[in-house]
C-alpha positions as a LaTeX table, in Angstrom:
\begin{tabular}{lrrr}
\hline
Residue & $x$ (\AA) & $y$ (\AA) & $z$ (\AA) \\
\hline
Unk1 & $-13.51$ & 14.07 & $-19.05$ \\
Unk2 & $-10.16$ & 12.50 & $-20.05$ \\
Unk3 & $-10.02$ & 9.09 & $-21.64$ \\
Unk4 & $-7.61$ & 6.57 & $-20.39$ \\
Unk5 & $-6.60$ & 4.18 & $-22.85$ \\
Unk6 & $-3.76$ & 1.29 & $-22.71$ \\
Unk7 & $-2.09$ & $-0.96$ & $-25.49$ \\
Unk8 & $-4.22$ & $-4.24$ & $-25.91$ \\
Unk9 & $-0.67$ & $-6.31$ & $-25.01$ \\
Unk10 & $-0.96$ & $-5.28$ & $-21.40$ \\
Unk11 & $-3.95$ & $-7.92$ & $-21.35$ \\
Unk12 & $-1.95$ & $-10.92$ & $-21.01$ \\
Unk13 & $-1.16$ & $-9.36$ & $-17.76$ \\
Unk14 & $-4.04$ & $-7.64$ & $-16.57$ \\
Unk15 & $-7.61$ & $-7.02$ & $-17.42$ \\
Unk16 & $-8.01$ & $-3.08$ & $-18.96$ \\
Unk17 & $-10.13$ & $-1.06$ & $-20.39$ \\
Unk18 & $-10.69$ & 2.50 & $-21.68$ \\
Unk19 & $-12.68$ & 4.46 & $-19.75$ \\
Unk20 & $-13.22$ & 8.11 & $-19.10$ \\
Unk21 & $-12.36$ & 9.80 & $-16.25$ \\
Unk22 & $-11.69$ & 13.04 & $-14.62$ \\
Unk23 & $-8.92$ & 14.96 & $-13.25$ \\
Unk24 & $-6.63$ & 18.24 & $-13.04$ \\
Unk25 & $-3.25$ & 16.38 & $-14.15$ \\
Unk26 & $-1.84$ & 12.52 & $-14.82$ \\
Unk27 & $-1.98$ & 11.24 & $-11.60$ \\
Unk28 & $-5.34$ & 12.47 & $-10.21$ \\
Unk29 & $-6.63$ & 10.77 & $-13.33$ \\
Unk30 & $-4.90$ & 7.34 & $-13.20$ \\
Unk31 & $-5.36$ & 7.25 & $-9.22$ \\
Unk32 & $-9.37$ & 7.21 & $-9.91$ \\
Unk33 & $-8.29$ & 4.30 & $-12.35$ \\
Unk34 & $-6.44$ & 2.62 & $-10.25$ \\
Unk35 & $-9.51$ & 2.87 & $-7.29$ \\
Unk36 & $-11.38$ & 1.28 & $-10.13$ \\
Unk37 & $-8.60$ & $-1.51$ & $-10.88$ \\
Unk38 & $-5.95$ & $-1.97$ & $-8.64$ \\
Unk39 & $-4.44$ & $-4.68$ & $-10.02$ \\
Unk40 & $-2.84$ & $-2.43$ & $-13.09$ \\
Unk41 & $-0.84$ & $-0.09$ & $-10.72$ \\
Unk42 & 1.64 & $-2.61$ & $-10.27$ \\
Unk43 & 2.36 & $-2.69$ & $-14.18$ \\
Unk44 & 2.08 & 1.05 & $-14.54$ \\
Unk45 & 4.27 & 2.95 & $-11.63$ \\
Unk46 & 6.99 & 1.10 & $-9.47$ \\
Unk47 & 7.39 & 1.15 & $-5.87$ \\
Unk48 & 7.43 & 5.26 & $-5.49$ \\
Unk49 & 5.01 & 6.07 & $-7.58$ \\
Unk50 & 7.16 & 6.63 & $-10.62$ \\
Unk51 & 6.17 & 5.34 & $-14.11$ \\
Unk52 & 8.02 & 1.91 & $-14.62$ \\
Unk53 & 10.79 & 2.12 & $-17.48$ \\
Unk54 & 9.60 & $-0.34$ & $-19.54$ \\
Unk55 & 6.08 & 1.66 & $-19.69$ \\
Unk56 & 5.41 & 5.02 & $-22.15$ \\
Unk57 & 2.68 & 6.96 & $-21.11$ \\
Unk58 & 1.36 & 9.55 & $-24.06$ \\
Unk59 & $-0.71$ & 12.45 & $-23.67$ \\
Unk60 & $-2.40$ & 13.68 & $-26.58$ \\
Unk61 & 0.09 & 11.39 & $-28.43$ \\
Unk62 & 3.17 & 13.15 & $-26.89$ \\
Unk63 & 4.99 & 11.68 & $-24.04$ \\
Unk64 & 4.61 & 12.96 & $-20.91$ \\
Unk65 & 7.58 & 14.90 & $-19.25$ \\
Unk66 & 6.66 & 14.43 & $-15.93$ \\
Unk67 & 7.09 & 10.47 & $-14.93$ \\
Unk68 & 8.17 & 10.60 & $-11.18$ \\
Unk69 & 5.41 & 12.61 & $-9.75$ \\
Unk70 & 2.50 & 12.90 & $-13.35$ \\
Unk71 & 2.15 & 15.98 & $-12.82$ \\
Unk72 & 1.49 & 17.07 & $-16.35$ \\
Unk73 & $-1.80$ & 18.67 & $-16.58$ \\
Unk74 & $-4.69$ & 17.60 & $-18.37$ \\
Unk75 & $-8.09$ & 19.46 & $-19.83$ \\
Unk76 & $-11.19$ & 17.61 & $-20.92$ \\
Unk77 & $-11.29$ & 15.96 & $-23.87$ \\
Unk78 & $-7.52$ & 14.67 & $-23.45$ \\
Unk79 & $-6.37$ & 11.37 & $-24.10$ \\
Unk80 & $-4.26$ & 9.33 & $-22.23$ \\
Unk81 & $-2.34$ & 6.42 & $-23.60$ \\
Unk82 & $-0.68$ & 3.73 & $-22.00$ \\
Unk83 & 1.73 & 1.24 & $-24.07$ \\
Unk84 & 4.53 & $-0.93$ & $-22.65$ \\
Unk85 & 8.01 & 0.00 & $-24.14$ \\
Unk86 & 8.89 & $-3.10$ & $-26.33$ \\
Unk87 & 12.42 & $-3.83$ & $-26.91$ \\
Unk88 & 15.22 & $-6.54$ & $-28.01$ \\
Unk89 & 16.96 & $-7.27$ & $-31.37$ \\
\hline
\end{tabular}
């Protein structure tokens, strides 16, 4: 199973957790979360389906290259990380 994790400042928006779920690449695995919680899709991908700009996703603590359709493929044991992209002066 992959575990789905997301930066603790996304919870002044939404309720999250980490979980661990399965799945062949990104977005079969953050489609079962988002059957789970709904309410996060909104702050994760934008209208298409494509991962907002203000939001990193990391796999195995390398960005994934894939952020229109998630395609990047996970194996078990990954980990999935989800921050929001902080920025300003």
């Amino acid at each position: 199973m992959v575990t789905l994790s997301f930066t603790p400042n996304l919870l002044r928006h939404v309720q999250v957790s980490t979980v661990q779920l399965e799945g062949g690449n990104v977005h079969e695995v953050l489609e079962r979360y988002f059957q789970i919680n709904p309410q996060v899709r909104s702050y994760v991908l934008d209208d298409q389906g494509a991962v907002r700009k203000h939001v990193a996703i990391f796999l195995n603590q390398e960005m994934i290259r894939d952020r229109i359709r998630l395609s990047d493929a996970v194996s078990e044991n990954d980990d999935i990380f989800i921050a929001q992209a902080l920025s300003g002066g």
